[in-house]
N, C-alpha and C positions, 0 to 999 in steps of 0.2 A: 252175301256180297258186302262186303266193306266199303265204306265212300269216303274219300278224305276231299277237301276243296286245300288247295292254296293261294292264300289271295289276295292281290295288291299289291305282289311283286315284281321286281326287276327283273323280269326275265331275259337270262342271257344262254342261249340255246345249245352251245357248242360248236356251232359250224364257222365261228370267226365273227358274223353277222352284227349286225350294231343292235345292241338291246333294246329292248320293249317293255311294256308297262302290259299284265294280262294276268290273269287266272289260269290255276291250271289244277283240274277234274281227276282222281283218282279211282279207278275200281280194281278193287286188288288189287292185280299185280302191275296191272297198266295203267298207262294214260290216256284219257279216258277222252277229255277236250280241253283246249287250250282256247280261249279266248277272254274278250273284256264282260264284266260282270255277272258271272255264270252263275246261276240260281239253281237249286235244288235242296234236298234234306240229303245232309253228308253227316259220317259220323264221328267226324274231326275235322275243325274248320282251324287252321295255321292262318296265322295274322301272319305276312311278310312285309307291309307296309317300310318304305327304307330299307327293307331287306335285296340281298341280289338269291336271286333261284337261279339254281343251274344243273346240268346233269352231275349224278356220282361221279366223282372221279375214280381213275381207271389207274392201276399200280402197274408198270410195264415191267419192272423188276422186282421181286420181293423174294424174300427167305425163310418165309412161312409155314413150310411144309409138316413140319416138324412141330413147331408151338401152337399149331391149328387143335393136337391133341389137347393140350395145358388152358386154351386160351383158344375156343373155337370163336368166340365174337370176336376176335382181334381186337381189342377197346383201341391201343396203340394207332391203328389206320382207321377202325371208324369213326374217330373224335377226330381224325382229320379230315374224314369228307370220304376216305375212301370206301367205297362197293364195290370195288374189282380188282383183285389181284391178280399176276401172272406169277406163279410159284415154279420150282426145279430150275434155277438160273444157273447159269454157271457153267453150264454140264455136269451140274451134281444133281441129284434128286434122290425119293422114296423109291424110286419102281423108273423099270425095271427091275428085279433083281433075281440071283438062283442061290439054290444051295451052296454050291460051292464058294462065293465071292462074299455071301451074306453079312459074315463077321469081320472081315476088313472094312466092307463099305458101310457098316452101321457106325465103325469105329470115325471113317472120314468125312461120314457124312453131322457126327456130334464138332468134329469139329471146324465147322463151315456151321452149323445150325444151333449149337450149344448140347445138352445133355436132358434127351427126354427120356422119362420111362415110356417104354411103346414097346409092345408087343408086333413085333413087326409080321404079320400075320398074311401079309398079303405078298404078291409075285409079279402081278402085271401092271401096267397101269390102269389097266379097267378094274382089277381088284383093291388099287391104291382111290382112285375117285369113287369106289363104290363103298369104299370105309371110310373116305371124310363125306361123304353126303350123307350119312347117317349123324355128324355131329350138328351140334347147333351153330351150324355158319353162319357169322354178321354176314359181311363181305360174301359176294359169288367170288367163286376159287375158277381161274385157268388155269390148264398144266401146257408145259413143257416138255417134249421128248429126254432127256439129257442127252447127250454124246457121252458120258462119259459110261452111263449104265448100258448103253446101248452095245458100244463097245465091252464092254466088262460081261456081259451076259453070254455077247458072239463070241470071243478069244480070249477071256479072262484080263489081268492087270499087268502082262508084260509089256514092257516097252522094247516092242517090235512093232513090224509090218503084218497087216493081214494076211492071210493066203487067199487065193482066188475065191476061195469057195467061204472063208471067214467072210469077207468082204460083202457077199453075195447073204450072208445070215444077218450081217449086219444089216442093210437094206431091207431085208425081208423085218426083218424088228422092229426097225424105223417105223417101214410101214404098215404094222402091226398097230405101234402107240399111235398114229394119227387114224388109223381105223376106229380106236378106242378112244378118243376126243384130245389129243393133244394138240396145241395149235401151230406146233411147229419142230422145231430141235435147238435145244441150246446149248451152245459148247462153252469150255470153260479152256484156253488154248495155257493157261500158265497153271494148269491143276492135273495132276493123272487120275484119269490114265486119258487124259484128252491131249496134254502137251508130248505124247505119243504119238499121234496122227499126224501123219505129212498132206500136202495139199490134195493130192488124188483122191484121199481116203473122202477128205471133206466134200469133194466136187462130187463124188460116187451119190454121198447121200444128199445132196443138193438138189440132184436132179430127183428122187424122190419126194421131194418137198417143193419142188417144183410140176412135179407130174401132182400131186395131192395140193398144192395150196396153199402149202405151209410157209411158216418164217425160218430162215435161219438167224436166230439171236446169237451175238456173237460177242464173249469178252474173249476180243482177239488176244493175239498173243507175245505183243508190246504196245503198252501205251505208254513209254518212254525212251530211251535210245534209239528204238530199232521201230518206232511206230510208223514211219512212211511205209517199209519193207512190210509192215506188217499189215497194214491198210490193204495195199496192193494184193498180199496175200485174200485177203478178204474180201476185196471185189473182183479179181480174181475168180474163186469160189465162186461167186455170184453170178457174173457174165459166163463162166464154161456149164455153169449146171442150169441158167435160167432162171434158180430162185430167187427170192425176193429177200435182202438183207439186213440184218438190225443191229447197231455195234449198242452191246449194253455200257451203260453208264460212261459214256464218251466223255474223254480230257484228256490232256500231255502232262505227263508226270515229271517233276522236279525240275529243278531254276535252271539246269545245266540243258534242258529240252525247247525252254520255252520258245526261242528260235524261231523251231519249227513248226508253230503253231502256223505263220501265213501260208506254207507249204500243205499242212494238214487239209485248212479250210479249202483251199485251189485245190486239194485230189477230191473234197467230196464237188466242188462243181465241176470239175470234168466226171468225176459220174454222174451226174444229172444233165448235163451236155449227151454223156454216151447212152443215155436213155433208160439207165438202169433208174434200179425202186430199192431209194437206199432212205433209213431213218434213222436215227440212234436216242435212246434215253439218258437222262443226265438227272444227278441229285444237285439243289443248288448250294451245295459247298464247296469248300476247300483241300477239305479230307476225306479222305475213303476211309473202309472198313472192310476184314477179313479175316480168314483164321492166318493167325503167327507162323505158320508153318512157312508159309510163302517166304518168308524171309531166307527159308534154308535154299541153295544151289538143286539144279532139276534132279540130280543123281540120288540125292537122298533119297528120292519121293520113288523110287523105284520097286514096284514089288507090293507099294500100299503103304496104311499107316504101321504095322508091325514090324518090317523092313524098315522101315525109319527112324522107329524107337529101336530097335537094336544097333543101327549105324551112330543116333546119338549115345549109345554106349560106350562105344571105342574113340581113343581119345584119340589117336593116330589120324580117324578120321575126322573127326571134330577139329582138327588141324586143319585138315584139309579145306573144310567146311567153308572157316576162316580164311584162308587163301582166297576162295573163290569169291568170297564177298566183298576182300577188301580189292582183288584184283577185276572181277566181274568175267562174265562169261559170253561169248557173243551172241544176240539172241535172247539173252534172258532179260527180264524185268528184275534190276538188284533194289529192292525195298530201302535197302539201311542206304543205301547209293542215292536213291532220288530223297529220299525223307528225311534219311540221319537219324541215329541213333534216337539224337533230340525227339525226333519229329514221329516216332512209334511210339503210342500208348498201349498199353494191355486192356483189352475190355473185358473177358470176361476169363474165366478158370472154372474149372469141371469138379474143384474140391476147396474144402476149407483151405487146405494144407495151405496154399498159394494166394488166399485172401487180400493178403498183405502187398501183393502188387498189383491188383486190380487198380486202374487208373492211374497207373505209374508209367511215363516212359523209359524205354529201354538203358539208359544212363540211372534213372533213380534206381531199377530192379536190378543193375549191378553194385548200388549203394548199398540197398537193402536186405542183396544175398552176402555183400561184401566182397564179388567175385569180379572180374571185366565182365561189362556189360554182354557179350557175343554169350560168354560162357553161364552167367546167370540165366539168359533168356532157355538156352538150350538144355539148362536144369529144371527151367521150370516145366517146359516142351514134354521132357520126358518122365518126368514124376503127374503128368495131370494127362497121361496117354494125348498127346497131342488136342484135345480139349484147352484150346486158349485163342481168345480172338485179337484184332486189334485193333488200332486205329489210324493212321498215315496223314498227315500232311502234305502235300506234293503240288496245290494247285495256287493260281491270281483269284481276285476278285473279276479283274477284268477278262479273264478267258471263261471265266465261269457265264460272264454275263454273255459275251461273243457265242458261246457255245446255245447258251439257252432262245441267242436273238434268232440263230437258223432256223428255217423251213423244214430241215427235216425233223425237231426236236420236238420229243414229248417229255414229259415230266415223271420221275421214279423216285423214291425213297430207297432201293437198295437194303431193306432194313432187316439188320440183325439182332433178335433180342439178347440178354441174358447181361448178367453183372451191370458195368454201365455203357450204355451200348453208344454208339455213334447215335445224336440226335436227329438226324434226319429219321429214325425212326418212328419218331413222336411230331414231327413238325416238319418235313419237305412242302407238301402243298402249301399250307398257310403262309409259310415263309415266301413261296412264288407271290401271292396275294398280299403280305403287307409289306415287305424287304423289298419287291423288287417291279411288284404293280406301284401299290400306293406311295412307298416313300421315295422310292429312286427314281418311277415311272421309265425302265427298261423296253416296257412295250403295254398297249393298253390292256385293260382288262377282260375284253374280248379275245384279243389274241393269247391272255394267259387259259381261260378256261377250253377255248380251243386246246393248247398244248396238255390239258389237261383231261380231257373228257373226248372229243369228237377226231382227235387226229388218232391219240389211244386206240379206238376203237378199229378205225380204221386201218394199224399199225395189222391188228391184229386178226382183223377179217371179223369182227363183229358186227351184225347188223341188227343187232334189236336192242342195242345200247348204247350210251355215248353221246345221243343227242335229247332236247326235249322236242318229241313229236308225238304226236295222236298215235297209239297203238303199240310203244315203243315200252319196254321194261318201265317202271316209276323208281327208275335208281336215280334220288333226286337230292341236292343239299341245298342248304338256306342258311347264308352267311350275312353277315356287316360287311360290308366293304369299309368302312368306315375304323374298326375295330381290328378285323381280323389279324392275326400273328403269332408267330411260334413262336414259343417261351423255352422250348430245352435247348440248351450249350449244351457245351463239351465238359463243363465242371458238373450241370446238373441237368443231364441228358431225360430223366424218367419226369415231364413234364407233357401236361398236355395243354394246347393250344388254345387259343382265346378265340372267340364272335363265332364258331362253328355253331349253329343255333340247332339246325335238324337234320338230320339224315336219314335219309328213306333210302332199303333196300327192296327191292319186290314190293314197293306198297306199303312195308311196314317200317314203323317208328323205330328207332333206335336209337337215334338221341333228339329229345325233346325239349325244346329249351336249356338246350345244352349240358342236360343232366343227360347219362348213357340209360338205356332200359331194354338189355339182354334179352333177345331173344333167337329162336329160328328165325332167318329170313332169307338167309344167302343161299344161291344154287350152284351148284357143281355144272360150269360151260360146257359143253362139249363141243368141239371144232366138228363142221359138215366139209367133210373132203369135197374135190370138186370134181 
């Protein structure tokens, strides 16, 4: 048995609660006792003195799936504090998957997650958690149902309607992956083959997630022009199936939206008026991140990524393309429309070839090809098989903060590795803790670890993590409050974070005096239906 003591610090618990001054007792993988002056022979005694202890933080969104292969410690989240992922967002994931879809959706699935070697070896989700529990996991890993696999497995990647009996496999698979510890379904409504599904489809499998306990994670399907109708869409969903809802990485996109923000805020308190269990996660920037492709019109994306690289072949269509972007579609979220040109960077490319525009906005990568901007990006699209991410602009400082002050909000990274990624991948928590606890003082620092660790948990129906108590997982970190702060931008995103001092997963070390020290420690969650 292992003993670690920690001791003489600020402990701040997760539950919102006002901090305390106490020790807190380690046996393995638990917590063992909390109180003032605990005595015993342990076999690592942490000085926290001045220091804040609090639970691991808990990642509500992440894009991990895939890098878990390259990078099973995730250094990236655990030099931030994080011990808990939720991975398959979007309504993309590893698993589900069958033969026949296999090769499309490895293809759209590199570019939403970058370019791994991986033997894709497995079919189910219980065969996908049963081959990252054998790596060396920092971080415990949570899955996600997808919708989009879920769907792809039942009726394959048309963009059609189910048939009776489609609809009826679809549920049955659903509730297959939550049999198999998914903790919920995540859709992805601006991605196919999710931007496929009309509302009935989503209410069908709602109520399965509602008969089992599950979440439905939701990036609805406008967070810009059409995001009231889309909202409504989404609670919707929620009040006809009973489940319980979560809009991933909530905010209104571009200057031409902002408006609607007081409207936005008034629909979530009348659904907390109408008694519904609504939450949403937020990154605390500016800009988003995502694969390039999103910037083409929904037609393209039909058929998969194969069909798409052959549409950007033809230039007739690639006309077209252009029409629809500069004219816009009703319904759709148009990228170049809320962000501009200006306002898309490239993150990352699947080959050398394209090097040269990694961290270039979409005006530079038509400088650089020498072509109009629409026409350089959709060169580069189809020479790097749809393998390119990017980066968006779209948001206030002051709605970032309005978003983060609400009741329902927990805190996410959204992170994408590869090329140079969006920085919240490397510093979302810390940056809550010194940007917007300690220098702007947004809201105290109770309610930030709350938003970080004990609402998390709860988002997601975990009960043996997220708080510090007697008996509870020892997913624990030890910061400065004083220090603490993220250091990657957007020019030098591959940075990691300052005063993150320790992080305990399961009881074990993994970074110790702020130095990383790789090991096993993470567990693969599994959701208990109910």
């Amino acid at each position: 048995m292992t003993k670690i003591l920690i001791k003489n610090g600020t402990i701040i618990d997760g539950t919102g609660n006002k901090r305390f001054k106490a020790d807190i007792a380690i046996e393995d993988d638990r917590i063992s006792k909390i109180g003032e002056t605990l005595e015993g022979d342990f076999d690592k005694v942490i000085e926290a003195d001045g220091k804040v202890v609090s639970p691991g933080f808990i990642d509500t969104h992440s894009h991990s799936s895939m890098l878990l292969f390259k990078d099973p410690f995730l250094s990236p989240k655990i030099r931030q504090g994080i011990t808990t992922e939720l991975i398959a967002q979007d309504g993309m994931g590893p698993a589900p998957v069958d033969e026949e879809t296999l090769s499309p959706w490895i293809k759209a699935m590199k570019g939403l997650e970058g370019d791994y070697k991986v033997d894709w070896t497995w079919r189910s989700v219980d065969d996908y958690l049963n081959t990252i529990e054998e790596l060396d996991l920092g971080p415990n890993i949570a899955y996600l149902a997808p919708h989009g696999n879920i769907r792809m497995v039942s009726m394959g990647l048309d963009n059609r309607k189910p048939t009776e009996e489609e609809m009826k496999l679809m549920q049955d698979n659903l509730s297959k992956a939550m049999d198999e510890g998914a903790f919920g379904m995540s859709t992805g409504m601006i991605y196919p083959p999710c931007v496929y599904a009309e509302i009935d489809e989503f209410i069908e499998l709602g109520k399965v997630l509602h008969d089992t306990g599950g979440i439905f994670v939701t990036h609805q399907r406008s967070e810009a022009d059409d995001i009231l109708n889309s909202m409504e869409e989404i609670l919707t969903i929620g009040k006809k199936s009973g489940c319980k809802v979560h809009f991933s990485h909530f905010k209104v996109c571009g200057k031409n939206n902002w408006d609607k923000f007081p409207k936005v805020l008034n629909r979530l308190d009348k659904a907390k008026e109408d008694g519904m269990i609504v939450s949403f996660d937020q990154y605390p920037y500016v800009a988003g991140s995502t694969m390039m492709s999103v910037i083409l019109p929904p037609w393209v994306h039909d058929g998969g990524t194969d069909k798409l690289l052959e549409r950007l072949k033809d230039n007739d269509l690639r006309e077209k393309m252009k029409e629809d972007i500069a004219n816009g579609i009703p319904g759709w979220d148009n990228f170049v429309d809320f962000a501009g040109l200006e306002g898309i960077f490239v993150t990352f490319v699947g080959s050398e070839k394209n090097e040269d525009v990694v961290g270039k906005s979409l005006i530079e990568v038509g400088e650089i090809k020498g072509k109009e901007p629409l026409d350089a990006i959709f060169d580069v699209i189809l020479e790097e098989e749809n393998i390119v991410g990017l980066v968006d602009f779209y948001g206030t400082e002051e709605h970032v903060k309005l978003i983060m002050s609400r009741p329902e909000h927990n805190v996410c990274t959204d992170g994408i590795m590869g090329g140079k990624p969006h920085p919240r991948l490397y510093g979302a928590f810390p940056r809550i803790l010194g940007k917007y606890v300690r220098e702007e003082n947004t809201f105290s620092l109770e309610t930030a670890i709350h938003k970080m660790t004990g609402k998390s948990a709860e988002v997601l129906g975990l009960n043996d993590r997220g708080y510090l108590r007697e008996g509870l997982a020892a997913d624990i970190v030890v910061f400065d409050p004083e220090t603490v702060i993220d250091t990657a931008d957007y020019t030098d995103p591959i940075q990691y974070p300052i005063g993150i001092d320790y992080v305990l997963v399961n009881g074990k070390i993994l970074v110790n005096e702020g130095t990383p020290q790789p090991q096993k420690a993470g567990k693969v969650l599994r959701f208990k239906r109910d």
